[in-house]
C-alpha positions as YAML, in Angstrom:
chain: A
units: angstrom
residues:
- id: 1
  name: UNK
  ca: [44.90, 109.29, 47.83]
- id: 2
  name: UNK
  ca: [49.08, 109.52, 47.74]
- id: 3
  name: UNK
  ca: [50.81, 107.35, 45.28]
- id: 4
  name: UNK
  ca: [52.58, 104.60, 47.14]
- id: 5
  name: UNK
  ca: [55.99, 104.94, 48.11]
- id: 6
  name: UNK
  ca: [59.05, 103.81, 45.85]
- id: 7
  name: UNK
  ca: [60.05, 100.54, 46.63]
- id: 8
  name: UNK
  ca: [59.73, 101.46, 50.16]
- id: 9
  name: UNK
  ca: [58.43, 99.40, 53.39]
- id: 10
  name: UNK
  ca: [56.41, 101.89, 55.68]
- id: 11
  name: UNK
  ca: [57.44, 99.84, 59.02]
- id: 12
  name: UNK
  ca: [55.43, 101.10, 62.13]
- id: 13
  name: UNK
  ca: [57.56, 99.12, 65.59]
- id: 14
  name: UNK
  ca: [57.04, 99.95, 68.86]
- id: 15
  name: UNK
  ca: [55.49, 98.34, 72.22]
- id: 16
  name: UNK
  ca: [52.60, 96.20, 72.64]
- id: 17
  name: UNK
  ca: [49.05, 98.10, 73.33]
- id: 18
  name: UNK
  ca: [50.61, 101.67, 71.88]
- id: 19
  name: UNK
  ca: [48.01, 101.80, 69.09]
- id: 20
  name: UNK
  ca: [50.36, 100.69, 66.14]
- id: 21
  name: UNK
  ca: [47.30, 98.81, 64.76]
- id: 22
  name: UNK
  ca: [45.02, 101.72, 65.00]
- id: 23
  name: UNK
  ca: [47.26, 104.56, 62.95]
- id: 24
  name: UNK
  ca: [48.84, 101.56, 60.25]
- id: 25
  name: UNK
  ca: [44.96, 100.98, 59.44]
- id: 26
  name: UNK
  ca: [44.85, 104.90, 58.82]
- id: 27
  name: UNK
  ca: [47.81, 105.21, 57.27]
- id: 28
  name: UNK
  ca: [47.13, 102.28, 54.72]
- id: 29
  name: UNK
  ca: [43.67, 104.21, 53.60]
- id: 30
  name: UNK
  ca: [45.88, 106.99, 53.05]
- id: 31
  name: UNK
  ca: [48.55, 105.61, 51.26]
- id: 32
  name: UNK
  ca: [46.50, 103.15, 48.89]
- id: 33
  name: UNK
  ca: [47.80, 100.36, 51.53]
- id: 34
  name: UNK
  ca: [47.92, 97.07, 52.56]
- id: 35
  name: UNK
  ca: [49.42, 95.43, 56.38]
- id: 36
  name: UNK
  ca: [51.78, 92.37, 56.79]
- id: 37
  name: UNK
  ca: [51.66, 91.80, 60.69]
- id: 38
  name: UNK
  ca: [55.00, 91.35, 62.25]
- id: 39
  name: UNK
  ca: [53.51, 89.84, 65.49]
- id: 40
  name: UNK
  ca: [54.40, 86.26, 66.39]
- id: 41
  name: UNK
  ca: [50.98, 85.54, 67.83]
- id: 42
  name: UNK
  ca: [48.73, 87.06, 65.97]
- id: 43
  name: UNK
  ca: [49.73, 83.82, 63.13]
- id: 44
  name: UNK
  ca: [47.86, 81.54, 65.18]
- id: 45
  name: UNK
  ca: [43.98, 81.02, 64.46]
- id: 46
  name: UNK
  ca: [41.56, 80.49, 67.25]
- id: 47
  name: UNK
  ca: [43.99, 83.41, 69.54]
- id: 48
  name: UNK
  ca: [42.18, 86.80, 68.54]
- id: 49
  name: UNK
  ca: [41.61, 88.32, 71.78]
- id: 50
  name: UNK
  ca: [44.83, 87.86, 73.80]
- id: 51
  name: UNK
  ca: [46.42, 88.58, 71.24]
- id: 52
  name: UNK
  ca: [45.24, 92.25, 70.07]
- id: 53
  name: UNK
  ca: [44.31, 91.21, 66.80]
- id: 54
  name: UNK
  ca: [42.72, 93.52, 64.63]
- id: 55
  name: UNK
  ca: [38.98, 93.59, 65.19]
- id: 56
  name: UNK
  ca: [36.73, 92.15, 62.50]
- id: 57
  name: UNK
  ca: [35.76, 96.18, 61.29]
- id: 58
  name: UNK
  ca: [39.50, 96.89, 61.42]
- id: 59
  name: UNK
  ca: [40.46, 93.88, 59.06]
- id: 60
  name: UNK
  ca: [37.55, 94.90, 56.59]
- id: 61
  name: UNK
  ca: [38.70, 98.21, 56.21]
- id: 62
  name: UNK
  ca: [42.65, 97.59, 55.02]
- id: 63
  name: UNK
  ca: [43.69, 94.35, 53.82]
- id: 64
  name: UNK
  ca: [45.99, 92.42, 56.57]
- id: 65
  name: UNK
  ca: [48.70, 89.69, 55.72]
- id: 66
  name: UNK
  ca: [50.80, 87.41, 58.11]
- id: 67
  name: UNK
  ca: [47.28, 86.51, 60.66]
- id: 68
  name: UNK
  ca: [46.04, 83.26, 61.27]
- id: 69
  name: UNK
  ca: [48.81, 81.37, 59.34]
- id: 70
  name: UNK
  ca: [48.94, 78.10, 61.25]
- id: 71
  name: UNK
  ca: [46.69, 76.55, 64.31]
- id: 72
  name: UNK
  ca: [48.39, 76.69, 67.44]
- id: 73
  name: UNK
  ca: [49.72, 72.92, 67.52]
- id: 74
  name: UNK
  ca: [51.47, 73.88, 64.19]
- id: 75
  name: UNK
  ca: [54.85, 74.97, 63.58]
- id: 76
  name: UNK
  ca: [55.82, 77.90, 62.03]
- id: 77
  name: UNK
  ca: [59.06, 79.03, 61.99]
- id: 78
  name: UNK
  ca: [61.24, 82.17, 61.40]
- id: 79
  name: UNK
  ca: [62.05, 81.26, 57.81]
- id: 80
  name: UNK
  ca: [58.61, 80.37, 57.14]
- id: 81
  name: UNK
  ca: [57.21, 83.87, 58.50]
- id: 82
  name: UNK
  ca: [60.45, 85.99, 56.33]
- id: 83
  name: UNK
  ca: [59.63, 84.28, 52.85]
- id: 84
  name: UNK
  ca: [55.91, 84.75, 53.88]
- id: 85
  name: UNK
  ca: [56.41, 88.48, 54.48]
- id: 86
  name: UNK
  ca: [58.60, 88.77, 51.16]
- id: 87
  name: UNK
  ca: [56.38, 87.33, 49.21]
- id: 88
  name: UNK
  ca: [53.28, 89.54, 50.87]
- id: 89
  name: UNK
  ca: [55.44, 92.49, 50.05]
- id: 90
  name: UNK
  ca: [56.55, 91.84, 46.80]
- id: 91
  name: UNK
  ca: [52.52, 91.13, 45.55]
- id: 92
  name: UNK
  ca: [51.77, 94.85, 47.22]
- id: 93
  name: UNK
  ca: [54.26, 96.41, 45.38]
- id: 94
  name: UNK
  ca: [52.90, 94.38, 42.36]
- id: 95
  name: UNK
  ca: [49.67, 95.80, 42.63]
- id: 96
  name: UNK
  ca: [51.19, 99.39, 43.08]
- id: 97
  name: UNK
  ca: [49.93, 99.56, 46.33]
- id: 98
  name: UNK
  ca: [52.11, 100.44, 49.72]
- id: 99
  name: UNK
  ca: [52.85, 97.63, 52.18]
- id: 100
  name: UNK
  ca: [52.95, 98.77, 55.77]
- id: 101
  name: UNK
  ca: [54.78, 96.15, 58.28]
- id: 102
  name: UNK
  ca: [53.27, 96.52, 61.54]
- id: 103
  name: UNK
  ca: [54.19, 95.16, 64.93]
- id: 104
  name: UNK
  ca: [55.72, 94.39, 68.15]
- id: 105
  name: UNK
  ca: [57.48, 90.97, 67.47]
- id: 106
  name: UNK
  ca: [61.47, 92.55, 67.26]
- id: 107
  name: UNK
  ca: [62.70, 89.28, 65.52]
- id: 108
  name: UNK
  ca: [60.09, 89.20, 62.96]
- id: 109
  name: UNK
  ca: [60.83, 93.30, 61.76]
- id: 110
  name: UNK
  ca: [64.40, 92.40, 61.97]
- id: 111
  name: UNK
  ca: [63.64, 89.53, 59.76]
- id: 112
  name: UNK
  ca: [61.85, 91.60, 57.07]
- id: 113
  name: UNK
  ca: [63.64, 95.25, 57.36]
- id: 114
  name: UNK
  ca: [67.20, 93.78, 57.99]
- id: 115
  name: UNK
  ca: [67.24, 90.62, 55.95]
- id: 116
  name: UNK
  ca: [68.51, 87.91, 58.23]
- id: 117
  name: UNK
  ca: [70.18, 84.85, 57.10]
- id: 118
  name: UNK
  ca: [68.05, 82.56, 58.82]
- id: 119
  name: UNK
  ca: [69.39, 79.03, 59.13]
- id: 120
  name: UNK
  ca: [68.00, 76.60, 56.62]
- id: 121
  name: UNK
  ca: [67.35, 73.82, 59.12]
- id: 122
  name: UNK
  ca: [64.60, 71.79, 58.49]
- id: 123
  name: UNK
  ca: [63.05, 71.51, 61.23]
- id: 124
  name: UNK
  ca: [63.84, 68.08, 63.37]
- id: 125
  name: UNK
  ca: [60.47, 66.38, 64.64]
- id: 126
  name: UNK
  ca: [62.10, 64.34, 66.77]
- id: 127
  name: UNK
  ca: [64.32, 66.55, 68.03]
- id: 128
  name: UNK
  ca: [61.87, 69.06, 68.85]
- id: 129
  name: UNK
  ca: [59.58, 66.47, 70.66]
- id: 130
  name: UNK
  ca: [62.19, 65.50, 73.26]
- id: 131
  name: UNK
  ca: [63.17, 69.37, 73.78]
- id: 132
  name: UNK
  ca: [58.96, 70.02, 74.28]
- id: 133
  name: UNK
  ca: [58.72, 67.22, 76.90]
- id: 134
  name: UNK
  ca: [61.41, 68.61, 78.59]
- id: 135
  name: UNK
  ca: [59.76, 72.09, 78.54]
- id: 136
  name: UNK
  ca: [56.76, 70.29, 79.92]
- id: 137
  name: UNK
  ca: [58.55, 67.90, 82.36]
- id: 138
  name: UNK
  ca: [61.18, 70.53, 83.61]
- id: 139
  name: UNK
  ca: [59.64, 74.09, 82.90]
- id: 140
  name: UNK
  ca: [60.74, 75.93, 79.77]
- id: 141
  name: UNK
  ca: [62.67, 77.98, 82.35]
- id: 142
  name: UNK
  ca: [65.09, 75.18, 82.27]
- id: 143
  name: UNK
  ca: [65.48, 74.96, 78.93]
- id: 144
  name: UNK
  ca: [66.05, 78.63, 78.63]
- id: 145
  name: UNK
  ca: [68.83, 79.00, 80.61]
- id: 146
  name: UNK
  ca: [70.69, 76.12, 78.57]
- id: 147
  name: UNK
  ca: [70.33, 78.10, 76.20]
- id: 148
  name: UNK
  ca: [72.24, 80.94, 77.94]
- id: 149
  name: UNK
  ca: [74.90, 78.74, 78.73]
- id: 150
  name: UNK
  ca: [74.96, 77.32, 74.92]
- id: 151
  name: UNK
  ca: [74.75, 80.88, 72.63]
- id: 152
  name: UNK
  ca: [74.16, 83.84, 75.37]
- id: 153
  name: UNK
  ca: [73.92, 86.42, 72.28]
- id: 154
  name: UNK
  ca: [70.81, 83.97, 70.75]
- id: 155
  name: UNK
  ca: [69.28, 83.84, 74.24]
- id: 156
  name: UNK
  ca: [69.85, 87.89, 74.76]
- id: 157
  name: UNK
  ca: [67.15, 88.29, 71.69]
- id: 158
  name: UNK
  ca: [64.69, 86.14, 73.08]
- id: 159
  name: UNK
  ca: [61.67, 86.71, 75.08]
- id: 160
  name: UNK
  ca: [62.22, 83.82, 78.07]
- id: 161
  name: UNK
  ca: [58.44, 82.95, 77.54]
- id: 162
  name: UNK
  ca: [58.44, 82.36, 73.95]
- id: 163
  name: UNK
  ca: [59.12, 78.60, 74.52]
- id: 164
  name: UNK
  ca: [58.93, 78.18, 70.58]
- id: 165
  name: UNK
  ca: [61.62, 80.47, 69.99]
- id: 166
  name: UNK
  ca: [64.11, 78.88, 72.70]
- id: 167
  name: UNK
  ca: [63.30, 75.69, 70.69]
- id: 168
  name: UNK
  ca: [63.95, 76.36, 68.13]
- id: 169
  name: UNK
  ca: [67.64, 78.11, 68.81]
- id: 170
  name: UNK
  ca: [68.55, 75.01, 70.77]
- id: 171
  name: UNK
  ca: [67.17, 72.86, 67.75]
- id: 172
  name: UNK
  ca: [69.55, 74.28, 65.11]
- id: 173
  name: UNK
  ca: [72.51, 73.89, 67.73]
- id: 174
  name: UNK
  ca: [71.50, 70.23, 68.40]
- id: 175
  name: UNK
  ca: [71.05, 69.48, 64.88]
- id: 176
  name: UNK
  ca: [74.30, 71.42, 63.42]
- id: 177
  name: UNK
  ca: [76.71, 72.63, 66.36]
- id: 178
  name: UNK
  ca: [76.18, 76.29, 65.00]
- id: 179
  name: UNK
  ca: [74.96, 79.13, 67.20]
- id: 180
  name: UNK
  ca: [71.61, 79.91, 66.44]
- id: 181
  name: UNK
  ca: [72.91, 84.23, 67.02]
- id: 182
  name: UNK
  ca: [74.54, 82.95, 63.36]
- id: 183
  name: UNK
  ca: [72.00, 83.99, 61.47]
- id: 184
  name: UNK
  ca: [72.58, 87.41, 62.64]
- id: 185
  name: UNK
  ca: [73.87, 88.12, 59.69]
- id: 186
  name: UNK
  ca: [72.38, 90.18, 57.44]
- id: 187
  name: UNK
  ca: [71.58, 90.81, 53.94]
- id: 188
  name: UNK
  ca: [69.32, 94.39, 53.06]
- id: 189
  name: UNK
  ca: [66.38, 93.52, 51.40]
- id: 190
  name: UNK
  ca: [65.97, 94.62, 47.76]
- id: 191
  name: UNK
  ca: [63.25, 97.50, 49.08]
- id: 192
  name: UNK
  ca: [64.08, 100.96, 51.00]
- id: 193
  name: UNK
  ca: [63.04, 100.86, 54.86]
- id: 194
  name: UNK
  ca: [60.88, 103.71, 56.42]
- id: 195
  name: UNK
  ca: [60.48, 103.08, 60.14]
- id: 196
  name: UNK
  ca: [58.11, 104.72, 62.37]
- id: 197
  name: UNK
  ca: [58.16, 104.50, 66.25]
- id: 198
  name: UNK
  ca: [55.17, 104.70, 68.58]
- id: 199
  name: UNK
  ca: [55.88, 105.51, 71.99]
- id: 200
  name: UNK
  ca: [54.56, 106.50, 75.23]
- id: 201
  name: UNK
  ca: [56.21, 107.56, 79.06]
- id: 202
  name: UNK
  ca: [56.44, 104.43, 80.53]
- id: 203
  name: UNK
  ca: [53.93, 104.91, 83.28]
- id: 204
  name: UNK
  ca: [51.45, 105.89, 80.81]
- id: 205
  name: UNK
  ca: [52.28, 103.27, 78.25]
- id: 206
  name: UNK
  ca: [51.41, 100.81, 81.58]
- id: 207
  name: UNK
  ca: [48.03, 102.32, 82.43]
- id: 208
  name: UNK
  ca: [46.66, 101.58, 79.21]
- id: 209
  name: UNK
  ca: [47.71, 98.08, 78.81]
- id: 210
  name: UNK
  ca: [46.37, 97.55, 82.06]
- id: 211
  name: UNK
  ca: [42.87, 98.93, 81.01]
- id: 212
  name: UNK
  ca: [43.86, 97.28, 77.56]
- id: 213
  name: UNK
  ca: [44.01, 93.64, 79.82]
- id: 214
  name: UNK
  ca: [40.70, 94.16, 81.60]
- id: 215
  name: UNK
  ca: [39.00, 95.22, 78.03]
- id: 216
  name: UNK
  ca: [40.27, 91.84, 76.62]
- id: 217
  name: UNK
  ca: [38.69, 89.90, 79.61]
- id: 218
  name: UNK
  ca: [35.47, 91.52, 79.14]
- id: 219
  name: UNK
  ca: [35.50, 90.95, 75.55]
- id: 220
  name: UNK
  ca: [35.66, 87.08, 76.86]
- id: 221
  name: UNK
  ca: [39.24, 86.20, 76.83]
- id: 222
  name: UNK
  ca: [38.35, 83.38, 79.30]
- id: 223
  name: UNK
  ca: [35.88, 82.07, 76.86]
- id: 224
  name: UNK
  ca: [38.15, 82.06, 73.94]
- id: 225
  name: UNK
  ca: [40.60, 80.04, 76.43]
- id: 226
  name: UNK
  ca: [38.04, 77.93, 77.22]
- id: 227
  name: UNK
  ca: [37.76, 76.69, 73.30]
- id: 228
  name: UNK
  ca: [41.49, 76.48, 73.04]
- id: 229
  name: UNK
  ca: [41.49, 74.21, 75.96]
- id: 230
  name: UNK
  ca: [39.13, 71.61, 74.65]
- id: 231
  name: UNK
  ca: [41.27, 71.22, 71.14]
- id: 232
  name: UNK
  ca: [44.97, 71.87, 72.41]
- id: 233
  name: UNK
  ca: [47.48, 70.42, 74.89]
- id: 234
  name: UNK
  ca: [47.99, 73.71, 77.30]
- id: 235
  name: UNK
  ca: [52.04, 72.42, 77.06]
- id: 236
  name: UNK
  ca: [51.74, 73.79, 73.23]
- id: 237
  name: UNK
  ca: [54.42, 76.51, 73.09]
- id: 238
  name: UNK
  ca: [51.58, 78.53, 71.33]
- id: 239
  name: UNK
  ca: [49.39, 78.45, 74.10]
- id: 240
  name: UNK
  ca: [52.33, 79.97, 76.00]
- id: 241
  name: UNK
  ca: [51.71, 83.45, 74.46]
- id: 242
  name: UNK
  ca: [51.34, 86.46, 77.04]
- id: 243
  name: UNK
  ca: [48.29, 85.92, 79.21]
- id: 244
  name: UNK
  ca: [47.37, 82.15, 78.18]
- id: 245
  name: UNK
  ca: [48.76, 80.37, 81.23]
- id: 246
  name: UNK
  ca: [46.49, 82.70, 83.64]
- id: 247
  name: UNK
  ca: [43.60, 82.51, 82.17]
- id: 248
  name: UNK
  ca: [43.75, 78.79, 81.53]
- id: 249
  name: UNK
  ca: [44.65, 78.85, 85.28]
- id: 250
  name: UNK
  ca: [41.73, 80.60, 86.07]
- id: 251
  name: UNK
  ca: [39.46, 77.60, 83.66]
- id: 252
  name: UNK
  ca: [41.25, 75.23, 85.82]
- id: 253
  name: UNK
  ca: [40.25, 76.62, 89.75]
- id: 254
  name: UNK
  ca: [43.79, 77.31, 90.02]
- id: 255
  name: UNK
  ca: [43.62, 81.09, 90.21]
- id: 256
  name: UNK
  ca: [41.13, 83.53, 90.71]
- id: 257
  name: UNK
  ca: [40.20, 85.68, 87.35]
- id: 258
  name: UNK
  ca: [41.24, 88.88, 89.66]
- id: 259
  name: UNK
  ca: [44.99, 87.21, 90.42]
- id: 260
  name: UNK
  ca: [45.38, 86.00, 86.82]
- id: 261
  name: UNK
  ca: [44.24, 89.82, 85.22]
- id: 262
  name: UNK
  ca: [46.60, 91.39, 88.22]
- id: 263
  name: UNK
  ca: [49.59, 88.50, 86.53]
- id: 264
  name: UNK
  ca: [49.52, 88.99, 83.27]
- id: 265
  name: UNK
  ca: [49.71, 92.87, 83.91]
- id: 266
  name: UNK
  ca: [52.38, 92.66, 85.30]
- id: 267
  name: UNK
  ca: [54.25, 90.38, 82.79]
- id: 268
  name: UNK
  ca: [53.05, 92.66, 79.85]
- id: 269
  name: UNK
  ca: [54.97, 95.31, 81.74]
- id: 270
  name: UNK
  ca: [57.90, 93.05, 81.89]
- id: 271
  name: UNK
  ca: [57.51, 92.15, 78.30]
- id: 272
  name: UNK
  ca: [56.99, 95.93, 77.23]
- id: 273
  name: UNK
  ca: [60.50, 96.36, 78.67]
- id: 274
  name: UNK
  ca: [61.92, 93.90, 76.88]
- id: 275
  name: UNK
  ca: [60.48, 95.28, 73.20]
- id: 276
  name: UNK
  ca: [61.90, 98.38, 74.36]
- id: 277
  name: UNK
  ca: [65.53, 96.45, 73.78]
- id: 278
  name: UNK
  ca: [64.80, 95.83, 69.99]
- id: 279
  name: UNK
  ca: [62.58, 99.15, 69.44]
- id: 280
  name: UNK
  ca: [65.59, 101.28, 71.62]
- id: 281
  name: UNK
  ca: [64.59, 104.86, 71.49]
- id: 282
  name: UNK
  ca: [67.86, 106.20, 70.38]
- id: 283
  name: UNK
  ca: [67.67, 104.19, 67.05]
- id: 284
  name: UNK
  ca: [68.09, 107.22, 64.71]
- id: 285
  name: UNK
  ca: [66.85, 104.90, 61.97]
- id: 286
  name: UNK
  ca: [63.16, 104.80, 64.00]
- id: 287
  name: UNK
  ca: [61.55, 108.46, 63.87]
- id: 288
  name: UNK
  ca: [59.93, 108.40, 67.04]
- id: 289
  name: UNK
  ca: [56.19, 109.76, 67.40]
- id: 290
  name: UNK
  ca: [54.18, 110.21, 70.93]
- id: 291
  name: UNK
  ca: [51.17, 107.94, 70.78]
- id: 292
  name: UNK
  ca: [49.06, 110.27, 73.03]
- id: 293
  name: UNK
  ca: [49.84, 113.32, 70.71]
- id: 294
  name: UNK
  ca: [50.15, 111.33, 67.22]
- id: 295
  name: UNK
  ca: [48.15, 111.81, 63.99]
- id: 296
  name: UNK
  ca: [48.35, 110.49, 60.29]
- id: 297
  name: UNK
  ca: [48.51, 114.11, 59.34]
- id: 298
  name: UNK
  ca: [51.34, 115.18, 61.82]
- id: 299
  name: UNK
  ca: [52.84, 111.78, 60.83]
- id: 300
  name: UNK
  ca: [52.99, 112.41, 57.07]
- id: 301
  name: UNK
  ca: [54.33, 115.84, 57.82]
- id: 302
  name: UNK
  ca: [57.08, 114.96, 59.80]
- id: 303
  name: UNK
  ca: [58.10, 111.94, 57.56]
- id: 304
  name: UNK
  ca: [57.57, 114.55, 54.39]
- id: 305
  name: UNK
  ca: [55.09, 112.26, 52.16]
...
């Protein structure tokens, strides 16, 4: 077993349904390690399949932080999830043990590896229940493009879905007339970063999140839905996530389960794009790694641990 690193995150980025998950879990039992998720989904109990958490045998192997933080009707915001990962870190590094951060969620690594200044707004109930009903009244669409119009460069680093996270940006403007893209600003975190991509060609990369889609809805994705349903409003921004509108479609006779798998394939595609603009392949800070070809071996090799 290697000694852990020296004050030194082992971050593993790259798109959904790569196999980040798979290689962090081996390179945690090599590296005495433990995982703090960096996916902004994966916090919510009760969403394990559409999601892509880690399977039951996966979490008992390496310990995971940063999954199943908050139900789905709770909030949980950016500030929350960067002191959460800090502190998560900091106890690894306690223990002598190496923390890996692992996942998809750009904002979230950024969080962690670059040290944001994250506005500390408290968040504005009030507020945020007038800007949901619109979402649910006008489309979150809508409230998106304000947005745009209001602080582009917030927008730009957004994912138009993620209903929480456009919010939340037009919260803090609301509540302070500052640009929510203010808290770009950065301070480095008091650990070194080592950052690890995984990557495939993109026609490849789609085939197996397309097989990865119909392996979740045989696993009973529409089931796990179905439970979600009967103890949360479908307007939560939660039950937004990537896939969760279809298949509560589907529940609801609105779509057929073939239309709603053939959907959300091809939004994953549009949403693998879009990670591809915070995990850009000419980062020379990211040392890049073919997920059809990878191994921990090859991996510790090339990164010379």
């Amino acid at each position: 077993m290697t000694a852990p690193l020296s004050r030194s995150l082992f971050c593993i980025v790259g798109p959904t349904g790569v196999g980040k998950t798979a290689l962090a879990i081996e390179l945690a039992e090599r590296l005495n390690g433990q995982i703090v998720s960096a996916d902004s989904r994966q916090i919510y109990r009760g969403m394990d399949i559409g999601t892509g958490k880690p399977t039951p045998d996966q979490l008992a192997r390496v310990r995971h932080h940063l999954i199943d933080c908050a139900d789905p009707d709770q909030s949980y915001t950016l500030a929350e999830y960067q002191a959460d990962a800090y502190a998560a870190i900091g106890d690894i590094f306690a223990r002598g043990q190496q923390p890996l951060l692992v996942g998809g969620t750009g904002l979230y690594v950024r969080a962690v590896t670059d040290g944001l200044r994250i506005p500390a707004v408290p968040p504005n109930p009030e507020l945020r229940t007038r800007l949901e009903a619109r979402a649910t009244r006008e489309g979150g669409d809508k409230l998106f493009e304000e947005l745009q119009h209001i602080d582009p460069e917030a927008a730009a680093k957004i994912d138009p879905r993620n209903v929480r996270r456009t919010i939340r940006a037009l919260e803090v403007y609301l509540s302070t007339g500052q640009k929510f893209s203010a808290a770009g600003q950065a301070e480095p975190p008091p650990f070194a970063v080592r950052r690890l991509g995984l990557t495939l060609p993109r026609d490849e990369l789609y085939r197996r999140v397309d097989a990865r889609v119909d392996e979740m809805i045989a696993r009973g994705w529409l089931d796990e839905v179905r439970v979600l349903a009967k103890k949360y409003d479908r307007m939560l921004p939660a039950l937004s996530s990537l896939g969760y509108p279809q298949m509560g479609a589907v529940l609801r006779g609105e779509m057929t389960l073939e239309d709603a798998a053939q959907e959300i394939k091809h939004h994953t595609h549009r949403f693998i794009r879009h990670q591809y603009a915070w995990f850009h392949p000419d980062d020379p800070r990211i040392a890049w790694f073919d997920a059809s070809r990878v191994d921990v071996s090859g991996v510790l090799a090339a990164i010379k641990l």
